[in-house]
C-alpha positions as CSV (number, residue, x, y, z in Angstrom):
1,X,197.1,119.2,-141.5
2,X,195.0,121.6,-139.4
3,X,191.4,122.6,-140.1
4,X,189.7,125.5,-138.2
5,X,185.9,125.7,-138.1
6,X,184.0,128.4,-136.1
7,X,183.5,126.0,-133.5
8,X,186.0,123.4,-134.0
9,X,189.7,122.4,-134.5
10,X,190.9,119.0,-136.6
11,X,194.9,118.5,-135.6
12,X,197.0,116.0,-135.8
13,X,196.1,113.5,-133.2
14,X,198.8,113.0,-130.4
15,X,198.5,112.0,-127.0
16,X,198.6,115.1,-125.2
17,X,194.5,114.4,-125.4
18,X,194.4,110.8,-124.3
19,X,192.0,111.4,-120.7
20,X,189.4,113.4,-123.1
21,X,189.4,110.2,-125.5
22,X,189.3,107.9,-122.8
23,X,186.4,109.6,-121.0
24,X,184.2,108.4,-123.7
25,X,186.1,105.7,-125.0
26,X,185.2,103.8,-121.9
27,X,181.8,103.7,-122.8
28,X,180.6,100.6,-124.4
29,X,177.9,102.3,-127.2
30,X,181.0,102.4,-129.5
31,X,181.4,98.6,-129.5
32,X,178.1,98.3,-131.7
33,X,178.5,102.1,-133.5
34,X,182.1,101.7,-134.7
35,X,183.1,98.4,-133.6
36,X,185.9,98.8,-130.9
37,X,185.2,97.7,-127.2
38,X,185.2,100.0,-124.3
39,X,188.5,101.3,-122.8
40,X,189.3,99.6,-119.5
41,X,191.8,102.1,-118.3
42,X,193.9,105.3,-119.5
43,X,196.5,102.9,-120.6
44,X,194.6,101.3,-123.1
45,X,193.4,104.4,-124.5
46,X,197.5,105.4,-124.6
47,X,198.2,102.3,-126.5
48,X,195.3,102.7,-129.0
49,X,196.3,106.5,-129.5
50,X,199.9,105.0,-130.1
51,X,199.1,102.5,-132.9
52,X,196.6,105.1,-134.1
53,X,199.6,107.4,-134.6
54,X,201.5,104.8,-136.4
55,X,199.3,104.2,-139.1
56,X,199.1,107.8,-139.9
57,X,196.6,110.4,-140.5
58,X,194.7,110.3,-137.8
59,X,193.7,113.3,-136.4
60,X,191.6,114.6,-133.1
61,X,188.3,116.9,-133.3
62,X,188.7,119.7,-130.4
63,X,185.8,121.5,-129.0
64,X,186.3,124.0,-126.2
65,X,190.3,123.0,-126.3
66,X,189.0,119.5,-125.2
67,X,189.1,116.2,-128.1
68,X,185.7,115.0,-128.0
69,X,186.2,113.0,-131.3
70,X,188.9,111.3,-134.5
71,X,189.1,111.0,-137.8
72,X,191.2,108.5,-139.7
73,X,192.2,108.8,-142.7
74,X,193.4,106.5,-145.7
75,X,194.9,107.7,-148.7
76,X,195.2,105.7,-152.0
77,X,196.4,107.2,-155.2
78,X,193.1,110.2,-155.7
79,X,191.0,107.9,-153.3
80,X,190.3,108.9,-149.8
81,X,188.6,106.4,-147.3
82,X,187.5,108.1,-143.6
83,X,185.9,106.7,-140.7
84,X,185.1,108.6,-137.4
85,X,183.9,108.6,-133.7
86,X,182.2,111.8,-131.3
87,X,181.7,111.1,-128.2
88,X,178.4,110.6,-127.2
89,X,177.9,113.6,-124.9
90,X,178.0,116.0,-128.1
91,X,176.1,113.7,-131.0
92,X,173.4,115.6,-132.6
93,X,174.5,119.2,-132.2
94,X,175.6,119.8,-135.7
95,X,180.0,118.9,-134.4
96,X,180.4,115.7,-136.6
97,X,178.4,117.6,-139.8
98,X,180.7,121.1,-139.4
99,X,183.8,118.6,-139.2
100,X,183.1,116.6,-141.9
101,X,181.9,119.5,-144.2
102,X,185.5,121.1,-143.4
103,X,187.2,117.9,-143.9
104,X,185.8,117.5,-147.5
105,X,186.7,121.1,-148.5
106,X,190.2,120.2,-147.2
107,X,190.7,117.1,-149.0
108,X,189.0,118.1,-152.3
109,X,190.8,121.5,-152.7
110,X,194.3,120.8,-150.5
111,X,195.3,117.2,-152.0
112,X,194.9,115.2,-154.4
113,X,191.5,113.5,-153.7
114,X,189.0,112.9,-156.3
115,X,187.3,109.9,-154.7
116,X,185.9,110.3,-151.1
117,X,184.4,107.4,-149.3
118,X,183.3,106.4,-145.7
119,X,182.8,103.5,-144.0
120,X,179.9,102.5,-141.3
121,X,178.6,99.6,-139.4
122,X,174.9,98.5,-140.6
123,X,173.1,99.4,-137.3
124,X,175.1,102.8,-137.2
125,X,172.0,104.9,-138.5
126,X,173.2,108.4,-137.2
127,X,176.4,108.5,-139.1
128,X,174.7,106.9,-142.4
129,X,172.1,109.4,-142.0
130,X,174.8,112.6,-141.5
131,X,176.9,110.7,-144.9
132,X,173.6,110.9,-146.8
133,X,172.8,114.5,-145.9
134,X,176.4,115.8,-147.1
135,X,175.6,114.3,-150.3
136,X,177.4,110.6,-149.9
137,X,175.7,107.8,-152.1
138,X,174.9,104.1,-150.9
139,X,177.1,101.8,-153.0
140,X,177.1,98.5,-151.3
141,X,177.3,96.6,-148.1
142,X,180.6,95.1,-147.0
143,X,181.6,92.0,-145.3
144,X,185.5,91.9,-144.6
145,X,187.1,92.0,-141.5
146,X,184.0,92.7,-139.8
147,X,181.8,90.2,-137.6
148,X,179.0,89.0,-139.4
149,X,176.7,91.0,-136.9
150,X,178.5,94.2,-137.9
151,X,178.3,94.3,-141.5
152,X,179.7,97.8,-143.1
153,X,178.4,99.9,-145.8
154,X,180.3,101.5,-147.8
């Protein structure tokens, strides 16, 4: 799958990209947003890319030929569950909204999804705020696999 926008390009994810992910994966606001600790080093950024990879559907957000962001996806029967990250350096200039926006037109007219959810931490009021305004519903607050200081709504 590849998705074209006017400003923006969702491919595959591979590791051709993985110093643009590490330059803001090494920052530590993603360890409260979406839950994964800063990146120490370019090979730890390789090795999450990897197993990223391997669980499929995953795919990188490209601005200006740089990655500045992912998607995962998770496909189950007509149900699909996403979850993403943008680097800090381009929140609130309207990327993640023209992604997702593309992303949903993708899924509801390329494949077989009737269902669409997406996940968030609590405290992650940006990305509930950008779910509400493309028309996602609040349906409950989720406790598994999570530390009880990062509860998920789903």
């Amino acid at each position: 799958m590849t998705i074209k926008t006017e400003r923006l390009e969702i491919t595959p994810l591979s590791l051709h990209h993985k110093e643009d992910m590490f330059n803001y994966a090494k920052s530590d606001i993603y360890e409260h947003t979406a839950g994964w600790k800063a990146h120490k080093d370019i090979n730890e950024t390789e090795a999450v890319i990897k197993m990223l990879i391997k669980l499929g559907n995953q795919y990188s957000i490209i601005y200006n030929k740089k990655m500045i962001g992912t998607i995962g996806l998770d496909f189950k029967d007509d149900e699909v569950t996403f979850g993403y990250a943008l680097s800090e350096a381009y929140w609130n200039k309207g990327i993640m909204s023209e992604a997702l926006r593309a992303l949903i037109i993708y899924l509801f007219t390329e494949t077989k999804c009737e269902t669409l959810k997406a996940t968030t931490f609590l405290n992650n009021y940006n990305s509930q705020n950008l779910l509400l305004k493309l028309g996602f519903k609040f349906i409950k607050v989720i406790n598994e696999i999570v530390p009880k200081d990062q509860k998920r709504i789903l």
